[in-house]
N, C-alpha and C positions, 0 to 999 in steps of 0.2 A: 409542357409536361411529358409530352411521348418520347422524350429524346433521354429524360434524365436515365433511365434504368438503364440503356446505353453507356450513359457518361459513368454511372456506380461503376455498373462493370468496365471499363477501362481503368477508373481508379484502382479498383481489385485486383487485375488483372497485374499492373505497374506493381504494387503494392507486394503479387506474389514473387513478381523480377527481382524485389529488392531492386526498385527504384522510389526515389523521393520525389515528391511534387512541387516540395516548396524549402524544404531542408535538407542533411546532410543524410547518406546512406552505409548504412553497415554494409561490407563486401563480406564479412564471414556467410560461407554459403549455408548456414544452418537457419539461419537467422532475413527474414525480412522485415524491412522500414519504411514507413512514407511518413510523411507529413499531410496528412487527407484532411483534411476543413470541412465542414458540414455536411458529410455522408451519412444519410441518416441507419440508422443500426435499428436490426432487425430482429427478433427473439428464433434462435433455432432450439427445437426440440429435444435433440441427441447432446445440447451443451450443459454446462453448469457454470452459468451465468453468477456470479458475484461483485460487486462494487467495494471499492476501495477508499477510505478519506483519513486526512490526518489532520492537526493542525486548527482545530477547527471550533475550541471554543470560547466563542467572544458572545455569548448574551445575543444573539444574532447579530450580533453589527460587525464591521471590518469585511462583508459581503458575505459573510457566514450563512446569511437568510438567502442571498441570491443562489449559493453554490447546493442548499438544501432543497430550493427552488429544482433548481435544473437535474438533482439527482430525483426528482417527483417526476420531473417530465417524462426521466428516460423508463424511469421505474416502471411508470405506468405499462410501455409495452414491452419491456426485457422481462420484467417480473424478476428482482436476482433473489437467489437463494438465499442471501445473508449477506452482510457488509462489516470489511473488516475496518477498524480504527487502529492506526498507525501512532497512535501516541498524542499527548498533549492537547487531550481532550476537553479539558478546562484551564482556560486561563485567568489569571498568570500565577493563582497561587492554590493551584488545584479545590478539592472539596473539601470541605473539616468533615462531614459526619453522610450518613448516608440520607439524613434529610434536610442539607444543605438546598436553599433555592438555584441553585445553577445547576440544579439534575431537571428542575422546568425550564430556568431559562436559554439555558445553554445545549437541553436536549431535549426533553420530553415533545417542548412548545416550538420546538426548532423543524426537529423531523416527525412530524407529528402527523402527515397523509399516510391512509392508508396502507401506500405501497412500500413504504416504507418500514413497516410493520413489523420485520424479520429479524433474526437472531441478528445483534450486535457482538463481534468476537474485537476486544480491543486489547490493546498493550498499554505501559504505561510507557509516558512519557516523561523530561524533564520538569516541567511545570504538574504535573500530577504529581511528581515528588516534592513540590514545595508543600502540598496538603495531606491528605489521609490517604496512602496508597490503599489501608485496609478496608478504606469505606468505599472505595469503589471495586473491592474484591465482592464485599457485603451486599451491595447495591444489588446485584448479580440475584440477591436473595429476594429480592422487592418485585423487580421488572421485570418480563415475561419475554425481555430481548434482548435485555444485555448481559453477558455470557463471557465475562472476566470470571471464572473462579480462582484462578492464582496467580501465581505475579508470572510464571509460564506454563504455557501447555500446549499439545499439538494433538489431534483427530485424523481420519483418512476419510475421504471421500471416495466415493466410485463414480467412475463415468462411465461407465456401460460393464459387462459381465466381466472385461479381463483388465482393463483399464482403470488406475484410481490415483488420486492425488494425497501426496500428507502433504499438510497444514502445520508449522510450526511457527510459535507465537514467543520469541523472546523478551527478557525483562532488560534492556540497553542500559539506562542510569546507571548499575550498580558496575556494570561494566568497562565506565568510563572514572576515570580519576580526578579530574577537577570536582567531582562533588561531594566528596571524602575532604577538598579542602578549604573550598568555602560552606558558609554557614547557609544554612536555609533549606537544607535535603537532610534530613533527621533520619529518611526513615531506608536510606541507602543502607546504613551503618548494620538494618535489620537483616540483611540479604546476604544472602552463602554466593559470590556469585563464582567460586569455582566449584561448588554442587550444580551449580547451572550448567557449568560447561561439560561437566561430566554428563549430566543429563543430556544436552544436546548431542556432545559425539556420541551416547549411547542409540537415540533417536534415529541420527541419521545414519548412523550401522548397521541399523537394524530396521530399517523404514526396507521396504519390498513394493512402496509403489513406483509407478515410473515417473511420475512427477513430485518434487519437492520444491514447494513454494514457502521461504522464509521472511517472518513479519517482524520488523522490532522499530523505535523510533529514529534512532541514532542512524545516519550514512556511516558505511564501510567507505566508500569513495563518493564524493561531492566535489563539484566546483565553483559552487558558489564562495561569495569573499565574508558573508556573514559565522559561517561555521565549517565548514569545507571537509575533508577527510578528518574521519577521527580514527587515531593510532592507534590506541588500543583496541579498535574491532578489525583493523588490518591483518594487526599481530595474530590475535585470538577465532574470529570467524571465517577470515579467508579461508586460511589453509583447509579447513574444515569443508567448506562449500566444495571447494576443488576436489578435496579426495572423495565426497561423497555425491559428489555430482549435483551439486543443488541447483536449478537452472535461473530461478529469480531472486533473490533478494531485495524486500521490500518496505519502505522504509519513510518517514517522514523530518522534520528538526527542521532542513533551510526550506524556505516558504516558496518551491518555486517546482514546478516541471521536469526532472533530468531523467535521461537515459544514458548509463555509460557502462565501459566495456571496456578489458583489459585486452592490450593484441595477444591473439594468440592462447586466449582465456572463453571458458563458454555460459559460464555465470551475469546476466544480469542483472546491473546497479538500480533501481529503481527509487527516484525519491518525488512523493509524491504529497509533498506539505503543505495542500492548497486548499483547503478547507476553508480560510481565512487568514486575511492579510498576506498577500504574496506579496513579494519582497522582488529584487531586481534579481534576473537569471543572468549566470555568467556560462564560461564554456571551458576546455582544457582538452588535454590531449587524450583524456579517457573519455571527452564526450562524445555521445553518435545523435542526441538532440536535447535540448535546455528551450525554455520558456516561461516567463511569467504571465499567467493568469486565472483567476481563480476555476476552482473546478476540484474534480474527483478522477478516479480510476475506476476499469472496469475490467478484469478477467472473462475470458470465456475457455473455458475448456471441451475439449473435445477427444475420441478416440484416439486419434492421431496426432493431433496437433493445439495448440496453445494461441489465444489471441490478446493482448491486451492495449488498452487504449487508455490513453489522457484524454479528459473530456470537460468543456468548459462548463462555464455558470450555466449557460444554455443546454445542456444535455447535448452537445456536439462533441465529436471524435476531433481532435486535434492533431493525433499521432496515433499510429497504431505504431505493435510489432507482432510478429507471427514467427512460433519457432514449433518444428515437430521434435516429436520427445525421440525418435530415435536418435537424432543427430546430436 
């Protein structure tokens, strides 16, 4: 046991190099990567710690209870501010009403410790669209943590006096085309989503923090063979990201682990659909790391610099990356 806080710090250490331990490494010098395996994480004071999960509602089962498990463990000594949900929060055919049994089964009795306790900020996902989008805007009215008021919205946070973060939370579905043309998403038809888009390039023109972290369920780029890039947020969210400098994009839909990254682009790909039932990871030439198994996300923000981590069922770090906001 006297040797380990040695070995942390050499991981850390690697980890600032932009070196991997176990996986592939980003060389953009802005950006560092490891693949770190059971380092255990530690709660800093000056951070704003948050957890990340999508994908994630199966009644507990499909390991949905283990990966709610292991966000309890870490919970316990990170304590995070708030946890956002990435989409497809109920499966497979969302909630009818806001006193539908799957707000206990699939939530309430799921993440139900403690530490867990904190504002829920969620998007909708495609399976949320197969039931009542409105009843989980409503719900929002019930619970004293989840914190959907509309189908998008975005907040700023501060991390110290001159440092702060926007938060924006988009509505994907209406954004995407196949579900205008099969049957079973009723309530797409409801959504302005080129009001959305105006809304967001107005957000992000006018956002004055130095970090911009973007949430919605759909991949901009994916390479997984289940669902993979989707074109229409290629077409419509990239170029936007890029001019406005957004540095993550964050996201859930294929059930698996990825980081990816365009050459020569400083935006990244995030999809983090592990909530339940992960699915097999694949890889491509915009990947910098892919894995299957269940688990969450966790941000840490800081003055300076930016940390996020894939974390398994166990409340273990998988992957980090580390990016300073000047770069």
């Amino acid at each position: 046991m006297k040797n380990k806080p040695n070995f942390i710090n050499l991981l850390f250490l690697l980890t600032l190099l932009g070196v991997s331990c176990t996986g592939k490494t980003e060389n953009k010098s802005n950006i560092s990567v490891a693949d770190t395996v059971n380092i255990p994480l530690q709660k800093h004071k000056k951070a704003l710690d948050f957890f990340i999960i999508s994908d994630w509602g199966w009644n507990g089962y499909n390991q949905q209870q283990e990966v709610a498990d292991g966000m309890t463990i870490l919970a316990d000594s990170i304590e995070p501010k708030f946890i956002v949900s990435c989409g497809d929060n109920f499966q497979v055919q969302g909630v009818a009403s806001t006193q539908d049994p799957l707000w206990l089964t699939s939530f309430e009795n799921v993440y139900k410790h403690l530490s867990l306790q904190v504002d829920w900020y969620p998007v909708l996902g495609n399976h949320d669209y197969r039931g009542n989008t409105q009843a989980e805007i409503d719900y929002s009215k019930i619970s004293r943590r989840w914190k959907l008021d509309s189908h998008y919205y975005t907040f700023a946070r501060k991390i110290n006096d001159s440092i702060s973060a926007r938060l924006i939370f988009l509505d994907t579905p209406p954004l995407v085309d196949e579900y205008y043309k099969k049957p079973g998403y009723p309530d797409v038809f409801k959504q302005d989503s080129a009001k959305q888009m105006v809304w967001l390039k107005d957000v992000l023109a006018n956002s004055k923090e130095q970090w911009k972290l973007v949430f919605g369920h759909h991949p901009v780029y994916s390479a997984s063979n289940k669902h993979g890039n989707t074109p229409e947020l290629i077409k419509r969210l990239k170029p936007l990201f890029e001019k406005y400098h957004v540095q993550f994009y964050i996201c859930g839909h294929d059930h698996d682990m990825q980081h990816l990254m365009e050459k020569g682009k400083a935006v990244n790909y995030i999809v983090t659909g592990v909530g339940g039932e992960p699915r097999p990871a694949n890889s491509n030439e915009l990947s910098v790391f892919s894995k299957s198994v269940p688990g969450f996300s966790m941000i840490s923000l800081y003055a300076d610099s930016l940390q996020f981590y894939f974390i398994n069922s166990k409340g273990n770090p998988v992957y980090t990356i580390k990016r300073n906001y000047k770069d």
